[in-house]
ROSE-4610 file (N, C-alpha, C; in Angstrom, 1 decimal, always signed):
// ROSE-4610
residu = [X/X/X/X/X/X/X/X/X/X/X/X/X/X/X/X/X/X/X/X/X/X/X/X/X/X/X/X/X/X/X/X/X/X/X/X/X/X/X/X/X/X/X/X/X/X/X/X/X/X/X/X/X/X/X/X/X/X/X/X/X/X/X/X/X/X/X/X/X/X/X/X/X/X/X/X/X/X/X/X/X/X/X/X/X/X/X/X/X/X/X/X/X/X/X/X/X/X/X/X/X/X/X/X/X/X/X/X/X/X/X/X/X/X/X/X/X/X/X/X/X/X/X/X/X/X/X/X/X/X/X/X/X/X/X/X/X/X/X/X/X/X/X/X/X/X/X/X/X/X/X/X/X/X/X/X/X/X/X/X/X/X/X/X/X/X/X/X/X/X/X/X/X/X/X/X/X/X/X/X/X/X/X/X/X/X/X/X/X/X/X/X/X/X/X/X/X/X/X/X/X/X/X/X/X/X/X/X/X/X/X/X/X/X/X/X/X/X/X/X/X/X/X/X/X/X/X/X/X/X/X/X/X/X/X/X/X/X/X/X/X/X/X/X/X/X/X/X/X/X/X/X/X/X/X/X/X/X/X/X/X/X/X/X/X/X/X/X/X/X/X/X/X/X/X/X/X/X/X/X/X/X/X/X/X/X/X/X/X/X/X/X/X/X/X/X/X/X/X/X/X/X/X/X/X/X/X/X/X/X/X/X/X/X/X/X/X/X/X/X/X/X/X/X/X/X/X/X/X/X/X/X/X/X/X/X/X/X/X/X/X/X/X/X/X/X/X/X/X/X/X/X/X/X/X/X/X/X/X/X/X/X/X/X/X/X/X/X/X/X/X/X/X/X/X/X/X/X/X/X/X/X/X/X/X/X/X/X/X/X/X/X/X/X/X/X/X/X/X/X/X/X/X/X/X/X/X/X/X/X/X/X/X/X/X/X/X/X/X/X/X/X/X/X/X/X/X/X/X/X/X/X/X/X/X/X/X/X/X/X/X/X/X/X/X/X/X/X/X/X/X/X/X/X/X/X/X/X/X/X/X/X/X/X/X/X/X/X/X/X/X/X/X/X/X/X/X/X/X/X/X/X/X/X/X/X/X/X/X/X/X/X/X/X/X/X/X/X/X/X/X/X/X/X/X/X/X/X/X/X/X/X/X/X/X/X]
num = [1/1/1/2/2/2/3/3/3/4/4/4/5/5/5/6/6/6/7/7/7/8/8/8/9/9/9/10/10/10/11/11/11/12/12/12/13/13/13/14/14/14/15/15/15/16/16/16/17/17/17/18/18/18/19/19/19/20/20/20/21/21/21/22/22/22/23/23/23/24/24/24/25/25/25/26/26/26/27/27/27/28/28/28/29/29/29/30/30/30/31/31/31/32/32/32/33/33/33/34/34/34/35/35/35/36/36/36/37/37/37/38/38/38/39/39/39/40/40/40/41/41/41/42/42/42/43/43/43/44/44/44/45/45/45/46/46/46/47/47/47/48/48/48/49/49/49/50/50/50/51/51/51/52/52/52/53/53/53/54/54/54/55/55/55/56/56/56/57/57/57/58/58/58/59/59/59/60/60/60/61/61/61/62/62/62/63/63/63/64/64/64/65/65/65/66/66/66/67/67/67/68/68/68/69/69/69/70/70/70/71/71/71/72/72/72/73/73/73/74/74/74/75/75/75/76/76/76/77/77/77/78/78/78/79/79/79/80/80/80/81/81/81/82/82/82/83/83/83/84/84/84/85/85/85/86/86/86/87/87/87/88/88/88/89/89/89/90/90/90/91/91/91/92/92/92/93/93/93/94/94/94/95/95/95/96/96/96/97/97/97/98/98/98/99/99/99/100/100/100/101/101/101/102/102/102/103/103/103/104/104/104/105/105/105/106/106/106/107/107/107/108/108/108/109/109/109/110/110/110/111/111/111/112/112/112/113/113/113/114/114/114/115/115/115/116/116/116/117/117/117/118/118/118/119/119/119/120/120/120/121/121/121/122/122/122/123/123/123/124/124/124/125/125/125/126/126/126/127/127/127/128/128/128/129/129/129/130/130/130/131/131/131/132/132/132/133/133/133/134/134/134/135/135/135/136/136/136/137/137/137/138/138/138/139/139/139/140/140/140/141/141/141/142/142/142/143/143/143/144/144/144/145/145/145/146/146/146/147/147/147/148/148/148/149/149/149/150/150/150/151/151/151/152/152/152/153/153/153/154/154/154/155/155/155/156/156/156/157/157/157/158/158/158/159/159/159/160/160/160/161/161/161/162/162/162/163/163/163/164/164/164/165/165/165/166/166/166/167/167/167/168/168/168/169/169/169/170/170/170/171/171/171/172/172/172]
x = [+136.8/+136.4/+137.1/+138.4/+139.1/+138.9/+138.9/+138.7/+137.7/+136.6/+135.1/+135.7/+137.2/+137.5/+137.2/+137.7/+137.9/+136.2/+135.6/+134.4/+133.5/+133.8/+132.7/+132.4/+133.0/+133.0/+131.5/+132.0/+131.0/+129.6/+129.9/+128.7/+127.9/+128.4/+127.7/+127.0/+127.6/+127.5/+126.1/+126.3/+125.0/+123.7/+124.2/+122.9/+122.4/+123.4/+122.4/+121.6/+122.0/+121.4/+120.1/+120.1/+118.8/+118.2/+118.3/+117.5/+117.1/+117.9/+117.2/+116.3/+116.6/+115.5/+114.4/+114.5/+113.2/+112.7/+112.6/+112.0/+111.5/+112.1/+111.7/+110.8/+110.8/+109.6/+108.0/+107.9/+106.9/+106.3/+106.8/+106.1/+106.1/+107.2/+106.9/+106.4/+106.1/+105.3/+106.0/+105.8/+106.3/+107.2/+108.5/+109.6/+108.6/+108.7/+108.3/+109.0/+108.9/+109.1/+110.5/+111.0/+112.5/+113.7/+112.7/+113.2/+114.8/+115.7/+117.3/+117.2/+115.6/+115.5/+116.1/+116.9/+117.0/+116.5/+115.4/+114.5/+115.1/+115.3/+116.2/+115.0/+114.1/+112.9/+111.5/+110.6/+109.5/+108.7/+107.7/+106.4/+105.5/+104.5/+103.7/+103.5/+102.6/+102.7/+101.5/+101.5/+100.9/+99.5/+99.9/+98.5/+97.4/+98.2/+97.5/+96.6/+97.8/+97.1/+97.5/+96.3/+97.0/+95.6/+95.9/+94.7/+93.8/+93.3/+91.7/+91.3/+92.1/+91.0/+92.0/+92.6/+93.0/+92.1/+91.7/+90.5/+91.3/+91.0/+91.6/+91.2/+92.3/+92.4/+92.6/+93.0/+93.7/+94.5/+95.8/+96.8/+96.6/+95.7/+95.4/+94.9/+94.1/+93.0/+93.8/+95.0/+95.9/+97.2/+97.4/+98.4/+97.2/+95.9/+94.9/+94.5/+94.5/+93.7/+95.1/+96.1/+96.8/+96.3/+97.0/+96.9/+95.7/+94.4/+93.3/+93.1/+94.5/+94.2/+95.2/+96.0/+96.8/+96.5/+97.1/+96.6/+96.1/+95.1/+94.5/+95.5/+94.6/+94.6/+94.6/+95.6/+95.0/+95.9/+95.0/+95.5/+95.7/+97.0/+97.1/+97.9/+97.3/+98.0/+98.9/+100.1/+100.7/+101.8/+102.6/+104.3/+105.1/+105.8/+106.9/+108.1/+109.0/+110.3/+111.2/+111.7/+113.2/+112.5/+112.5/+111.7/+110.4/+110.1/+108.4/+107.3/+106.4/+105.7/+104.7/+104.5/+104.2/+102.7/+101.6/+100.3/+101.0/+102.0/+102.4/+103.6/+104.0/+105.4/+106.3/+106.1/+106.9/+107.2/+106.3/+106.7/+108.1/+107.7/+108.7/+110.1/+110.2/+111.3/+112.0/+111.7/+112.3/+113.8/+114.5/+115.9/+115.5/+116.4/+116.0/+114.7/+113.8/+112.1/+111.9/+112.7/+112.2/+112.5/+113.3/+113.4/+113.4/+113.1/+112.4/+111.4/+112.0/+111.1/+109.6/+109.8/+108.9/+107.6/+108.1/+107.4/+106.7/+107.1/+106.7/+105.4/+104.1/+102.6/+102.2/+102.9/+103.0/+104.0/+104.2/+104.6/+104.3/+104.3/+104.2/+105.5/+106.3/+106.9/+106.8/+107.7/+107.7/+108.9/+108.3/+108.8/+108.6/+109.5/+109.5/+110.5/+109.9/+110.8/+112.5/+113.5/+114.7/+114.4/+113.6/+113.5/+112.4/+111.7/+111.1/+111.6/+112.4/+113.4/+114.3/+114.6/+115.8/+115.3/+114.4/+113.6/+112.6/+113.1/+112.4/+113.1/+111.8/+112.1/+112.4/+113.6/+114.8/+114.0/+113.2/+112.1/+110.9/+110.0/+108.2/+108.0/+107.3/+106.8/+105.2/+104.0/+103.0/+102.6/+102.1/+102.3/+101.2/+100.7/+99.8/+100.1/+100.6/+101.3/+100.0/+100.2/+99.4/+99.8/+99.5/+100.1/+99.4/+100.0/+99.9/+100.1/+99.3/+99.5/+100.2/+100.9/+101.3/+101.8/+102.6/+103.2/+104.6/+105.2/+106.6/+106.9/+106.2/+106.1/+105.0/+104.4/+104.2/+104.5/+104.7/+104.9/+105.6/+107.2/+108.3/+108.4/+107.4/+107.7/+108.6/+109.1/+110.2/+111.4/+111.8/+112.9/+114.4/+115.3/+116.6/+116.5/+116.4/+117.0/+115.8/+115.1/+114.6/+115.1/+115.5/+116.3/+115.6/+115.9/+114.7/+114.5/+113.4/+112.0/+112.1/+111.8/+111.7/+112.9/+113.4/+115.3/+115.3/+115.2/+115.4/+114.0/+113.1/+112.0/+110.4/+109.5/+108.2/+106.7/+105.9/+104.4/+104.0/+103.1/+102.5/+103.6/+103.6/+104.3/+103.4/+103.8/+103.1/+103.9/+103.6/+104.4/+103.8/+104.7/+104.2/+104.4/+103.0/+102.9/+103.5/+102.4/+102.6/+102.9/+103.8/+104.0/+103.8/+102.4/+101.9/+102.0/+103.0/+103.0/+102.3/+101.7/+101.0/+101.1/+99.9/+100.1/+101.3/+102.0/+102.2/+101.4/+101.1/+100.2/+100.8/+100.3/+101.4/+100.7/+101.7/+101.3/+101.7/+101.0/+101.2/+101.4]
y = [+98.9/+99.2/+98.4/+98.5/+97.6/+98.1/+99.6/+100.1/+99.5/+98.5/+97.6/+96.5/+96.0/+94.6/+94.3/+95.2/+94.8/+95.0/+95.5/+95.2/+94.2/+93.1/+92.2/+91.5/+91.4/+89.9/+90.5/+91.9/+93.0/+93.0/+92.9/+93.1/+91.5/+90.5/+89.2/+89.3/+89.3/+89.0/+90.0/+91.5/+92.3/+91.7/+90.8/+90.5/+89.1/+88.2/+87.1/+87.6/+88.6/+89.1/+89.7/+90.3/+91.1/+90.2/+88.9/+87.9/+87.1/+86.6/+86.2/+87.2/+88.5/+89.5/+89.1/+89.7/+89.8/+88.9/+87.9/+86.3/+86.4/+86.5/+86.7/+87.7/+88.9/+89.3/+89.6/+88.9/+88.5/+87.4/+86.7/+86.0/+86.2/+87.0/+87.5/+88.4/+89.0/+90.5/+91.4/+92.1/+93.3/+93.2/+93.6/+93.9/+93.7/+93.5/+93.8/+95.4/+96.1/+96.9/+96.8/+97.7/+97.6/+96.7/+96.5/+95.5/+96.5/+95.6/+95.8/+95.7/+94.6/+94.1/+95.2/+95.2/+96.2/+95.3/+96.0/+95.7/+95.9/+94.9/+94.9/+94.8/+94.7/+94.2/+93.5/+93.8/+93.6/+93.0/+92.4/+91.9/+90.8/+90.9/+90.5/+88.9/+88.3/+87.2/+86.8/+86.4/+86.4/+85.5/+84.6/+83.6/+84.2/+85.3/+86.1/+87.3/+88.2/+89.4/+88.9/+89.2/+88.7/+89.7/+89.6/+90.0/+89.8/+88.8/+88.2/+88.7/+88.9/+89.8/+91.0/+91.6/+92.6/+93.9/+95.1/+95.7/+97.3/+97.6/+98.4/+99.6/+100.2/+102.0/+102.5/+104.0/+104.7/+105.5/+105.9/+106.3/+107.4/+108.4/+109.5/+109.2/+107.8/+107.5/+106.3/+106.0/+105.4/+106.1/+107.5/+108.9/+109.4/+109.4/+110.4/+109.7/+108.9/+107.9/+107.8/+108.0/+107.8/+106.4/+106.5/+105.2/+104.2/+104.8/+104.3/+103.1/+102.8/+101.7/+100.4/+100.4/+100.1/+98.8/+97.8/+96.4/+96.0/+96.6/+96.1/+95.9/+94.8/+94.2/+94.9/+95.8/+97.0/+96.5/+96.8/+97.0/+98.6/+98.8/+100.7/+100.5/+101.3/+101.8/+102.8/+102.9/+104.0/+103.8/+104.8/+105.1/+104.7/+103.3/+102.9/+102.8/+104.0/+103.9/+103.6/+103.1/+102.4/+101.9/+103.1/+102.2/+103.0/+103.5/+103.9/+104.3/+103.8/+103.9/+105.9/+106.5/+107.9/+107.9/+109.0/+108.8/+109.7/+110.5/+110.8/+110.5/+110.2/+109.8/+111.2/+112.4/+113.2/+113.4/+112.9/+113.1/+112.0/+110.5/+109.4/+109.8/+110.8/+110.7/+111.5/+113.0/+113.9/+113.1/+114.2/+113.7/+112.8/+112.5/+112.0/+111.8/+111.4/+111.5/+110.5/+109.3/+108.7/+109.7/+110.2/+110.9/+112.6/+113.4/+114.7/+115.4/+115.9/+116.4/+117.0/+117.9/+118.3/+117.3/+115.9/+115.1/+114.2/+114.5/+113.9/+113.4/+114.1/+113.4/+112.8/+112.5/+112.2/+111.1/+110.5/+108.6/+108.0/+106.3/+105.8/+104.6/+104.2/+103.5/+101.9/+101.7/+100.4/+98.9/+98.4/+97.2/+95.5/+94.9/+93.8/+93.1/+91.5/+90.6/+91.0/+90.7/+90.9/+91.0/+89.6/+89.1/+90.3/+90.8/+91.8/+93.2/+93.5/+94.7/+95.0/+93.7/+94.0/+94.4/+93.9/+94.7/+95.7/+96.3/+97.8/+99.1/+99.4/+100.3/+101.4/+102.1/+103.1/+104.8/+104.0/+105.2/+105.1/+106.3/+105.8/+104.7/+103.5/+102.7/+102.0/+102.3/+102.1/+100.5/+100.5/+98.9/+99.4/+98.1/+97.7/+97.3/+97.9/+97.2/+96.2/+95.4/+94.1/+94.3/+94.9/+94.3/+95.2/+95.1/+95.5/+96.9/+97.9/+99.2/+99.3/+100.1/+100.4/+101.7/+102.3/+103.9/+103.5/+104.0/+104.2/+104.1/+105.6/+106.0/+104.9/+103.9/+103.1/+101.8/+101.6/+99.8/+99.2/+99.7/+99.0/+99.8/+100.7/+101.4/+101.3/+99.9/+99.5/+99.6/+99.1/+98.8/+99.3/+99.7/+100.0/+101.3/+100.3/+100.8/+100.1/+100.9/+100.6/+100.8/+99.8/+100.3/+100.3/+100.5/+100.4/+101.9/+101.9/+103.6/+103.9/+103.1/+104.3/+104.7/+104.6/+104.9/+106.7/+106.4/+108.0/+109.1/+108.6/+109.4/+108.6/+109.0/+108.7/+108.5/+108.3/+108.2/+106.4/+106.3/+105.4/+104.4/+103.1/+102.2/+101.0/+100.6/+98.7/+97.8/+96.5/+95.8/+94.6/+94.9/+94.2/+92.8/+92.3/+90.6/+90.2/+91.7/+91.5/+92.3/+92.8/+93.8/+93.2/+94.0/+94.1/+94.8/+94.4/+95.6/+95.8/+97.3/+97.4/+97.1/+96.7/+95.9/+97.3/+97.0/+97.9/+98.3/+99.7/+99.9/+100.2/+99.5/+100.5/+101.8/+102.4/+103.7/+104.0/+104.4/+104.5/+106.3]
z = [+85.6/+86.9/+88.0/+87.9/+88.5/+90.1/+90.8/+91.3/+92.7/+91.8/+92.4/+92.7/+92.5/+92.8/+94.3/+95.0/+96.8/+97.3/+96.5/+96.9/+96.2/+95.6/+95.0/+96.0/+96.9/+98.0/+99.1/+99.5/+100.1/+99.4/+98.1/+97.0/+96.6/+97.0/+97.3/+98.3/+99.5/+101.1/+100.7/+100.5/+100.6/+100.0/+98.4/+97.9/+98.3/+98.9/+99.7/+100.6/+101.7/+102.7/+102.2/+101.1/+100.6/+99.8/+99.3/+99.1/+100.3/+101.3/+102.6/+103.2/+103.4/+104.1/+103.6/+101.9/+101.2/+101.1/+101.2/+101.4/+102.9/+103.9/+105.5/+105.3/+104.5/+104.3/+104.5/+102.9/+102.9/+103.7/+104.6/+105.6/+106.7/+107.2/+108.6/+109.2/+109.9/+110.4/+110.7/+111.4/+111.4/+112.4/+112.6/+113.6/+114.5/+116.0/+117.5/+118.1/+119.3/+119.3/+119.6/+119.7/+119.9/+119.0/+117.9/+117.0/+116.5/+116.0/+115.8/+113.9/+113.6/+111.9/+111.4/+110.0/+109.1/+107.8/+107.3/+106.4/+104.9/+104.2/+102.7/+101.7/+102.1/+101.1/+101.5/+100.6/+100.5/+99.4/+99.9/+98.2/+98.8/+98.2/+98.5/+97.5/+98.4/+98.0/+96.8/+95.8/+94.9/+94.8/+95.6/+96.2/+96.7/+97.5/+99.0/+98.0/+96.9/+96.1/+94.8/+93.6/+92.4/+91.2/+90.2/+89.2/+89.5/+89.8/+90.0/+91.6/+92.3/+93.6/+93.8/+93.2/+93.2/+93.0/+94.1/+93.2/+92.4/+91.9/+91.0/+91.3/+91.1/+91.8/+91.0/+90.8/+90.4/+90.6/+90.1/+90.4/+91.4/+91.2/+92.1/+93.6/+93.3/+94.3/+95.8/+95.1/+96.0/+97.1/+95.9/+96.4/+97.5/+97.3/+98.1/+99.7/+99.0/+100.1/+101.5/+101.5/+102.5/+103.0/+105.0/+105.0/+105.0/+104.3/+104.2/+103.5/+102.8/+101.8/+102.6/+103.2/+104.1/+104.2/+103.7/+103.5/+102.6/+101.9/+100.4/+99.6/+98.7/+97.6/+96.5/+95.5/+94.6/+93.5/+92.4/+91.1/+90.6/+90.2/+89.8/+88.7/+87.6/+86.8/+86.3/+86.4/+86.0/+85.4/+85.7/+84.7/+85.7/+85.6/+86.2/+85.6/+86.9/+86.5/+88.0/+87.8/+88.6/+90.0/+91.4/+92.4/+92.8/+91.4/+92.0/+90.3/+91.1/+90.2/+90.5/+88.7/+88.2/+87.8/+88.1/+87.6/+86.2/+85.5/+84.4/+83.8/+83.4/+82.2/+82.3/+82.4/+82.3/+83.8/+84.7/+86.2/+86.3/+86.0/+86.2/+85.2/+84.4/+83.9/+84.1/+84.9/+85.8/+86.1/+86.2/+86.9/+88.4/+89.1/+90.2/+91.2/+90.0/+90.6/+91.6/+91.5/+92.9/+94.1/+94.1/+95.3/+95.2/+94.4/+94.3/+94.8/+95.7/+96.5/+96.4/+94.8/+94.2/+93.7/+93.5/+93.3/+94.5/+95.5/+96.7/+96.8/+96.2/+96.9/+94.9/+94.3/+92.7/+92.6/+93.3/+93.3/+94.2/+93.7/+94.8/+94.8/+96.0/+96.0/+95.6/+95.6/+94.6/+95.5/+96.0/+97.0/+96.2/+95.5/+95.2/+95.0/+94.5/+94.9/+93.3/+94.0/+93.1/+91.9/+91.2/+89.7/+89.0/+90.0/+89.1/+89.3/+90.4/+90.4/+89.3/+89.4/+87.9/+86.6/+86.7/+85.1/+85.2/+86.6/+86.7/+85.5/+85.0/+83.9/+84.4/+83.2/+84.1/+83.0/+82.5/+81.8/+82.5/+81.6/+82.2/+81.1/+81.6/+81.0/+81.4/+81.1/+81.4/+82.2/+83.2/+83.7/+84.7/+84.9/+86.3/+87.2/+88.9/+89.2/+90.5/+90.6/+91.5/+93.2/+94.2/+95.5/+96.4/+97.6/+99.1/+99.3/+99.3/+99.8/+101.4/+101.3/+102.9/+102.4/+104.0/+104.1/+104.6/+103.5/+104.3/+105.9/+106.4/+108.1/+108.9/+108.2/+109.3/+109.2/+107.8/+107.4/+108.0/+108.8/+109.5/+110.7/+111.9/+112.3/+113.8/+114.0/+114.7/+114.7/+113.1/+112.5/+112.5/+112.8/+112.5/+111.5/+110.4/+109.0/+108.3/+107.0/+105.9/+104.4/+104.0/+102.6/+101.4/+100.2/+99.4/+99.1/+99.0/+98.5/+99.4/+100.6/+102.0/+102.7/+102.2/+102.7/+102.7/+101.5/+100.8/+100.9/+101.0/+101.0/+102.1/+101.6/+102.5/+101.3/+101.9/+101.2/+101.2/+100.0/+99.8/+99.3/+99.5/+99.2/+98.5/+97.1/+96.3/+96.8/+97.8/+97.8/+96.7/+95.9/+94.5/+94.1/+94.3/+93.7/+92.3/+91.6/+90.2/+90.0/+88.3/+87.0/+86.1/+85.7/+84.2/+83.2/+82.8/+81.1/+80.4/+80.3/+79.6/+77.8/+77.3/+76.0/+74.7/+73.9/+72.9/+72.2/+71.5/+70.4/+69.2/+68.1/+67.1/+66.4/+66.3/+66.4/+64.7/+63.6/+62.2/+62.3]
């Protein structure tokens, strides 16, 4: 891929920038109006939301609830694949399901820190995920540019403390 050489330097510079963002983050508020921010990332802080006062939803009851949930503390379980979490496994493995239109009110987006992005599963894999409900259309509603899940699409957003994999079963 020699082709990627003249862009590695571009491809640093972008990912310090989206590790500084996403760190500014979770501690600062929300753009002011007329804000210029362009938002690289999101998550929630783990102190603030975590397993033990997280209250537990369900995958349907987080899609339903719009922006009613908007700031809680939620535990959800479902099928996480790449930057969104599926209430079904054959939904998350669809061709381009994060952004399928068809699938629109049947995910919810998925905002977190790098170290757990990277091991976002590129299948459905069953997990809980821990964090901050928001909406795409209002979480940054100042901003420039939002990159991420809400780049490409809209709905309910996890800004995710935690991922919990669900346990293996063996299956005889």
């Amino acid at each position: 891929m020699s082709y990627l050489r003249p862009y590695r330097a571009l491809f640093a510079t972008l990912s310090m920038l989206v590790s500084a963002s996403a760190a500014a983050q979770s501690s600062q508020p929300t753009p002011k109006a007329g804000s210029e921010d362009i938002i690289l990332g999101a998550w929630s802080d783990p102190a603030r939301c975590n397993a033990k006062n997280a209250k537990p939803f369900t995958f349907d009851e987080v899609v339903r609830s719009g922006p009613a949930l908007n700031g809680k503390c939620v535990a959800v379980e479902g099928f996480w694949a790449r930057r969104a979490l599926f209430g079904r496994a054959a939904h998350a493995d669809r061709r381009k399901s994060n952004v399928l239109p068809a699938l629109e009110h049947k995910r919810i987006g998925i905002y977190a820190r790098e170290e757990i992005l990277e091991h976002a599963p590129q299948r459905a894999t069953r997990y809980t995920i821990v964090g901050i409900v928001g909406q795409c259309e209002t979480e940054w509603p100042d901003a420039t540019m939002v990159m991420g899940y809400c780049h490409y699409t809209g709905g309910p957003i996890i800004k995710v403390a935690k991922a919990i994999a669900a346990p293996v079963r063996n299956v005889r």
